[in-house]
N, C-alpha and C positions, 0 to 999 in steps of 0.2 A: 240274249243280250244283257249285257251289266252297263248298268247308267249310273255315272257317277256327275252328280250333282255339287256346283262350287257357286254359291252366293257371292257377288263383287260388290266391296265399298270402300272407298277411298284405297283401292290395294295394284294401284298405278308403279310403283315404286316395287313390288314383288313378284308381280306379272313374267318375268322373263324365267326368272327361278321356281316359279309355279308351272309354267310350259314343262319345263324341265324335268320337274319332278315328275309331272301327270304321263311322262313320253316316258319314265323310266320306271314307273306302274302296270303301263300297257305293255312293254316290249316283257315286264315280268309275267303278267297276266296270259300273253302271248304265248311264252317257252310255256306254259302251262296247260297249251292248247284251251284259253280261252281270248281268241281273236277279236269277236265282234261286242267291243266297247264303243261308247260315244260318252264323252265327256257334253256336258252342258252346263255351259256357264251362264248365269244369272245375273248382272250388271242392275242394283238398284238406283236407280236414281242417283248414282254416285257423280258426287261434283270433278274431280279430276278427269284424268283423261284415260279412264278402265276401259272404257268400251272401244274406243278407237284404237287402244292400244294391241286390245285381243282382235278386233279386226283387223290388223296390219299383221298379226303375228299368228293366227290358228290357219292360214292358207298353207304355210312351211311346216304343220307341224304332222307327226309322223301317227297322230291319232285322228278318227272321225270325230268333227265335234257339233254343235250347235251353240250358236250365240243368243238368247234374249234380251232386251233392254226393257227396264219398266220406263212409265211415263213419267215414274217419280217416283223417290224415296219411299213406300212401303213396307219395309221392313225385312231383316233376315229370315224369318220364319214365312215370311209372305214369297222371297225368292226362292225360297228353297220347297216351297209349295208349286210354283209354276215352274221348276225344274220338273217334279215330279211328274207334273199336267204335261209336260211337254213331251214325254218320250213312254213308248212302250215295250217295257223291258222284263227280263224275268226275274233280274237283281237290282236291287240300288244302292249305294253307298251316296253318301256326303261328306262334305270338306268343309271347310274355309279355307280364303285364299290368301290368308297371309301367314301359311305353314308354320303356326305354332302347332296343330297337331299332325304327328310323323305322316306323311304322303303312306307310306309302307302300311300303316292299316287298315287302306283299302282293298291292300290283296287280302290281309287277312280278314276282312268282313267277308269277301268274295269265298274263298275259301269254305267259310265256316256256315254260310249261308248255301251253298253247293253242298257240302259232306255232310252235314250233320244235322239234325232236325230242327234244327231253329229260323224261329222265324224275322225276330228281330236282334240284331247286334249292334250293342254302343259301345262306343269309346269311355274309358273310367280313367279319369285323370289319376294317378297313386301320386303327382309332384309335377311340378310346377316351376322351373327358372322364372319366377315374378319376385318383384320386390316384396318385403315380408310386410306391410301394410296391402298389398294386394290379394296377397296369400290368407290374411287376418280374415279380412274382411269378404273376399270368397267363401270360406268356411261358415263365417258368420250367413253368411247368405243363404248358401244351399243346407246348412240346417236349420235354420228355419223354413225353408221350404219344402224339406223333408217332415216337418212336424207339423205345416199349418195345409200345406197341401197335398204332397203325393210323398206317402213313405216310403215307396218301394224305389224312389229315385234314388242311385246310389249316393252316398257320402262326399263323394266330387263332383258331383252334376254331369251333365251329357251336355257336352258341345257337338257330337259327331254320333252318327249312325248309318246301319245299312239296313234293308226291310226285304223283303220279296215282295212280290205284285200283288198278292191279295192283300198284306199290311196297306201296300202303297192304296191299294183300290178305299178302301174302309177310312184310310186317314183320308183323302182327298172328300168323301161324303161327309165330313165334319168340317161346315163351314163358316161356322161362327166367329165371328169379328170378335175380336181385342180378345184374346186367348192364345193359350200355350202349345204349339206344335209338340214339345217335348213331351209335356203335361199329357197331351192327347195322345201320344205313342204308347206311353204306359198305362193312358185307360183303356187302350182298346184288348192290353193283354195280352195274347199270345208266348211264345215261347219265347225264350231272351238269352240271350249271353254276351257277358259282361267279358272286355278286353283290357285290360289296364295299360296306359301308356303315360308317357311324363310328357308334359307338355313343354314345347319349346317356348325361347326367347323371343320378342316381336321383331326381326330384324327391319322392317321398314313401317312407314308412316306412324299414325297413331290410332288406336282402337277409338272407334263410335260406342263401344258399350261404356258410358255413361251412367254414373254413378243414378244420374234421373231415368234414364230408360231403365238400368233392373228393379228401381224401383217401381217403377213401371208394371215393370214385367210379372213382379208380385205380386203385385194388386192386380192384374189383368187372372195372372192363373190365380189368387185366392178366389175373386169373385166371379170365377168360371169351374171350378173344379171344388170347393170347398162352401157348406152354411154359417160358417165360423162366425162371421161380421154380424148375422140376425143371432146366433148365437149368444155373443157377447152385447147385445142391446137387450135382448130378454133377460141375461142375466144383471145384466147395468140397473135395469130398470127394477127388476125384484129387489136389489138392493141399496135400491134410492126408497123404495119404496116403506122397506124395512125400518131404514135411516128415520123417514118421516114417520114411523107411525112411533116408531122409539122415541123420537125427539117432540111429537105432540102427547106423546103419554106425559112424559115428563112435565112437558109446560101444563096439562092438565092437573098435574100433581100439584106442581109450584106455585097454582093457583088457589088451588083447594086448601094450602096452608099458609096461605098467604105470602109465600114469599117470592111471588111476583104482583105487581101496585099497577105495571105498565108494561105493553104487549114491546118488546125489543128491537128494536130498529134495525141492528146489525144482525141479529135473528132472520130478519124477514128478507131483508137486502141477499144473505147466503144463500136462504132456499131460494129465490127469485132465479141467482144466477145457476145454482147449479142444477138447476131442474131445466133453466133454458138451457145450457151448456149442455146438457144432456139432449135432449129436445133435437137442439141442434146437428148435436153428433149424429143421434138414429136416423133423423131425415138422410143428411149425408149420405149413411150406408144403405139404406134404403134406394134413397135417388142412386146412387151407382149400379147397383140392381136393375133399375127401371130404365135405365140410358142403354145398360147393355142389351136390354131384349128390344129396345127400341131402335137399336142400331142393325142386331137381329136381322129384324121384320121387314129392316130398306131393301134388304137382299141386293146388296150389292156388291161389285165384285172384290174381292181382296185383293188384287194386283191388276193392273193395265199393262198388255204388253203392248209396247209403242215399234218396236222392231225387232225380225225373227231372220236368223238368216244360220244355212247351213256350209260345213265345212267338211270334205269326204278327206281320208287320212291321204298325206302324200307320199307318191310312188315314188321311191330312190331310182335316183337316174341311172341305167346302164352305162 
C-alpha cells in the first residue's frame, strides 16, 4: 500500500481542487498497476469548515481514504505525525493541502521509493512564484538553519516528503515534544533523494506559517538538534570574563600611579549591567533546555484524535 499523508488548516477554500488533484494521482498510480492507495487526511484543529467539508465530499470520491480530526490545533508536524500512526503501509508520501507543491510528486516519490534503493525522498524547492520579500526571507531562513542546525538540509528546505515503513516505523519512536519532524528525518539518515520542484502560487485562503511560528520552529529544532545556545554562554562568558580581568588590570594600574583618586561610578553601573544582562541571558538558554526535557518526561501525547472515520473508493455505476 502507498499512504499518502495531507495535513488540513484553514484550507476550506481548496478542498475541491485537492479532491481532484489526489483522484488524478491515484487513477495515474493505477495505470501504473499500483491500485491499493489510501489517502489520509489530517484536519488540525482548523477553525473553518475542512473537516465537514472533506466529510461531505471523500464518500464521491474515486480514492480510498481515511479522515482524522484532532482535538485542536497541534501543529503540522503533529498531523502529519498521526497520519503516519494511522495507516500501515509499505510507502508514504506527503502534501499539503493548499497545492503550492505539484500533486504529480507523489507519483514520483512513489516511483523512486519502488525502483530504486532509497529510502527517503524530499521535495527541493529550485523557485518559488512568492513575492520577493518572501523568497528573501525564506532564504534567509533555511540558511541559517542549515548552519545552526542540520547541514545536510537542502538549500530550499523540505516542505514535502515520502519514506518507506521502516523510516516511517524509526521516526514515529522519536517522540519528543517541541522538535522538528524534518530535523528528525535527516537524523535518522538513511538513503535520500532529492527531487526539485518549483513551488506554486497560494491560490486560496492565507498561510498559518507565521513569521512567529518559524521562529518558533528555530528555536524548537536549535535547541532539539544543536549545543550551539551553551555554546555561545561558554563562550559569552570567557569573554566577559577576559573583559574584566583586562579592565581590573588596568584600574589596578591607574591606581598604582595615581591616576585614579576615586573608584568610578559609571565604571561600576556598566560591569553591574552587563554581567546581569549576561546572567540573564544564560539562565534564559539554560531554562529552555530545562522546560524542554521537562516537557519530555510528562510523556504526553503529541496529538488528540478526537474523530476517525473511514472512506472505501467509490464504484462507478454501471
Amino acid at each position: 500500500m502507498y499512504a499518502i499523508i495531507i495535513p488540513v488548516y484553514n484550507n476550506e477554500g481548496s478542498i475541491p481542487a485537492l479532491l481532484e488533484a489526489l483522484e488524478g494521482v491515484a487513477k495515474t498510480l493505477a495505470e501504473k498497476g499500483t491500485t491499493d492507495v489510501k489517502m489520509v487526511f489530517v484536519t488540525d484543529g482548523s477553525p473553518d469548515s475542512s473537516a465537514e467539508e472533506l466529510a461531505k465530499r471523500l464518500p464521491d470520491c474515486a480514492f480510498q481514504s481515511e479522515l482524522l480530526t484532532h482535538s485542536r490545533n497541534f501543529g503540522s508536524f503533529a498531523a502529519i505525525r498521526t497520519g503516519l500512526g494511522a495507516v500501515n503501509a509499505d510507502y508514504y508520501g506527503m502534501i499539503a493541502a493548499d497545492l503550492q507543491e505539484p500533486p504529480e510528486l507523489l507519483i514520483q516519490f512513489h516511483d523512486i521509493l519502488v525502483d530504486t534503493a532509497s529510502d527517503v525522498v524530499v521535495g527541493v524547492r529550485s523557485d518559488r512564484d512568492d513575492p520577493a520579500v518572501d523568497k528573501a526571507f525564506s532564504g534567509a531562513f533555511w540558511g541559517l538553519y542549515r548552519h545552526l542546525v542540520m547541514p545536510s538540509i537542502p538549500r530550499g528546505g523540505v516542505d514535502l516528503f515520502g519514506c518507506t515503513r521502516q523510516v516511517r516505523d524509526n521516526l514515529l519512536k522519536m517522540s519528543e515534544a517541541n522538535s522538528s519532524l524534518v530535523a528528525q528525518l535527516f537524523w535518522l539518515g538513511y538513503t535520500r533523494t532529492q527531487v526539485p520542484y518549483a513551488r506554486n502560487k497560494r491560490q486560496h485562503g492565507k498561510s498559518g506559517w507565521s513569521i512567529r511560528k518559524k521562529l518558533s520552529y528555530m528555536m524548537d529544532s536549535i535547541f532539539a538538534f544543536t549545543d550551539l545556545p551553551l555554546k555561545l554562554i561558554t563562550a559569552s562568558g570567557l569573554l566577559a570574563m577576559l573583559a574584566a580581568v583586562t579592565y581590573g588590570g588596568y584600574v589596578l594600574y591607574a591606581r598604582a600611579i595615581g591616576a585614579i583618586t576615586d573608584p568610578g561610578f559609571a565604571a561600576t553601573v556598566i560591569a553591574v549591567l552587563f554581567m546581569g544582562g549576561l546572567n540573564a541571558f544564560a539562565l534564559g538558554i539554560v531554562g529552555n533546555y530545562a522546560w524542554r526535557t521537562f516537557e519530555n518526561s510528562k510523556r504526553r501525547p503529541l496529538s488528540v484524535v478526537s474523530s476517525q472515520c473511514s472512506f472505501p473508493a467509490l464504484t462507478p455505476k454501471k
